[in-house]
N, C-alpha and C positions, 0 to 999 in steps of 0.2 A: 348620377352622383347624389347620395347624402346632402342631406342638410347639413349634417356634422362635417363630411367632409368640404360641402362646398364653402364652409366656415374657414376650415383648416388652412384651403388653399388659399382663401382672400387673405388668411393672415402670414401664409408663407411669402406670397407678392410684396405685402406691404413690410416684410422685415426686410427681402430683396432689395428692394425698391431704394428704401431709406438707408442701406449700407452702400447701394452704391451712387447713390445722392451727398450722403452727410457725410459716411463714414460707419465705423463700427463702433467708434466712441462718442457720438452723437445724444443728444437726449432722448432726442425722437425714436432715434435707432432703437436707443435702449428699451422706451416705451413700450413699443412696438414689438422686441422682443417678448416683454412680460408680458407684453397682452395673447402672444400665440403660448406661452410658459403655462397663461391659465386654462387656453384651451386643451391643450396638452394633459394636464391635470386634470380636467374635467372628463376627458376618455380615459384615466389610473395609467396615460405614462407617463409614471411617474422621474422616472431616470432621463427620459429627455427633456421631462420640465425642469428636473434640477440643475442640469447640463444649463440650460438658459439663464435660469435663477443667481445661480454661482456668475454668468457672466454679468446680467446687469448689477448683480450688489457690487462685485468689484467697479465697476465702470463708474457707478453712483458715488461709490465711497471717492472715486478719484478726482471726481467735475462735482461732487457738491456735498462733501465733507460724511462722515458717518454719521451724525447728529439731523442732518436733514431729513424732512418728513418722508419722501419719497425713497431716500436709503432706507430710511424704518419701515416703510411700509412694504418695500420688493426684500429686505431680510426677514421682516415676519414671517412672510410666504413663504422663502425659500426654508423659514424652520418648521413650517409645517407639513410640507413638504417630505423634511428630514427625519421628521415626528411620524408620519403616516408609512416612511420607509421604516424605521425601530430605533432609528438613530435618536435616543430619545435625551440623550447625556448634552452631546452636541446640542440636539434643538432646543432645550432647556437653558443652556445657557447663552443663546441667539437669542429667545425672547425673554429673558431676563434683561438684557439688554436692550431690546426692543423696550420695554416696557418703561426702562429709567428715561430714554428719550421721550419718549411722549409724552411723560410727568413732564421733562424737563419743560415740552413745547407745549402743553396744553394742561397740564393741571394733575393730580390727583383722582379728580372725577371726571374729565373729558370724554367726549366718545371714544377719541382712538387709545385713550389711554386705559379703559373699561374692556374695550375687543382686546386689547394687547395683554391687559391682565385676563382676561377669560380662555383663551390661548395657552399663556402660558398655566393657568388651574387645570387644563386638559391635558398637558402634556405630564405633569404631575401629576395626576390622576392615574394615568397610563404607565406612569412608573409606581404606582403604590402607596404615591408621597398623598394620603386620602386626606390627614389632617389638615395638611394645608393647603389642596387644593379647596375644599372643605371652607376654609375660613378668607382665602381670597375670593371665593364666588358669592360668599356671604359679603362682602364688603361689595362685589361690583353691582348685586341685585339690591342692595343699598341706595349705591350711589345714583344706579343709574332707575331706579323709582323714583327717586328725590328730583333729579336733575330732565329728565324725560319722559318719565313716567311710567305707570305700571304693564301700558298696553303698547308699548315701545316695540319695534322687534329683536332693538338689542338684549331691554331687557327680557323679554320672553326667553330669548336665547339661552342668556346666564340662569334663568329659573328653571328650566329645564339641564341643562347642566349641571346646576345643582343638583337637582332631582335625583341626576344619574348618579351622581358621588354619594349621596344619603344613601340610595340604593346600593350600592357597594358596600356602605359602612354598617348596614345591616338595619338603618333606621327607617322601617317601611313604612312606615304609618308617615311620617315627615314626608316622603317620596310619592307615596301615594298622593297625599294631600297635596304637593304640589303639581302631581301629575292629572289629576284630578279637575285644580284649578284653571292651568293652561289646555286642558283638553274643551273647558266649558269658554274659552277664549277663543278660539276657531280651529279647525282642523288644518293641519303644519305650519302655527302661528311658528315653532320654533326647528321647521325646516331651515337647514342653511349652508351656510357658506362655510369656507373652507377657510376657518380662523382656529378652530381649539382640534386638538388631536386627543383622545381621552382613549380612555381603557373602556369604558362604556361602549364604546365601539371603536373605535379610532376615526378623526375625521381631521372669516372673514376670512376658509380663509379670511374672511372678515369677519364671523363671527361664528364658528363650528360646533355645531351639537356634537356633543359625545355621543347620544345616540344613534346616530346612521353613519355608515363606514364611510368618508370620504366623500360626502355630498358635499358636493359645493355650489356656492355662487361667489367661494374664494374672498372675502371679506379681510383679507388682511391689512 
């Protein structure tokens, strides 16, 4: 057996396990769920990770409100998810929402509130909307310089994201130069996770390069 697979089945046990322990509406359960949801995602199937996804957000939204951290963070995923499937209407407006909680919980410049705005700049991206994904990623490679600094991997993330959308808008010489800068920073400083879905290619999650199809380490 795989390593991938012998992953898969440890995390089928433990979803068993805790459903018939806890319950199916359990936290744990739910956890537990997203946690085989990302593995699932991380081999593109993608339709039985959403199948999961769709169950923890409900379950969360019902034992501990839409506004909690952990609802925001298994619906970001589940809209990137939706993002990396073309549903891009829908997933746009999950992490537009995504993104007012975090403010709400952490601020304007927070980490998760930076991954939730660079997320949703990708998923705009990916629908065309260049300007603004353009002027959100400009605000999070702001923020998150100021706040974390230049050699961050979030921020590297959102710099390279950027990059991608300058490169779209036709402004190469800006793209260049930042692809340029982040390549003299180490080689896949802005390898990542499955947060932003972009046109640049489609992809915290916790923080998702536009760059590579759906590479994750799921950062959402």
């Amino acid at each position: 057996m795989s390593d991938t697979a012998e992953v898969q089945a440890r995390l089928e046990r433990r979803v068993a396990e805790r459903r018939r322990m806890l319950g199916e509406e359990h936290l744990e359960t739910l956890a537990a769920m997203l946690g085989l949801a990302d593995s699932l995602w991380a081999q593109g199937r993608l339709i039985a990770a959403r199948e999961l996804e769709n169950r923890v957000v409900a379950g969360r939204r019902r034992l501990l409100g839409e506004q909690h951290f952990d609802t925001l963070k298994a619906t970001g995923k589940l809209a990137v998810t939706m993002a990396a499937q073309g549903d891009l209407i829908e997933a746009r407006e999950l992490q537009e929402r995504v993104v007012e909680g975090m403010r709400g919980i952490y601020g304007d410049h927070g980490l998760e509130t930076c991954r939730a705005i660079n997320n949703l700049a990708g998923t705009m991206s990916a629908q065309g909307d260049l300007d603004t994904a353009y002027q959100l990623l400009q605000s999070v490679v702001a923020a998150a310089c100021r706040e974390f600094g230049e050699d961050h991997p979030d921020t590297l993330m959102a710099m390279g994201n950027l990059a991608a959308v300058l490169w779209q808008q036709g402004d190469l010489d800006e793209a260049y130069a930042l692809q340029h800068y982040l390549a003299h920073i180490g080689p896949g400083s802005c390898a990542g996770g499955r947060e932003a879905v972009g046109e640049a290619s489609t992809g915290e999650r916790a923080g998702q390069p536009l760059s590579g199809e759906n590479s994750d380490g799921r950062v959402a």
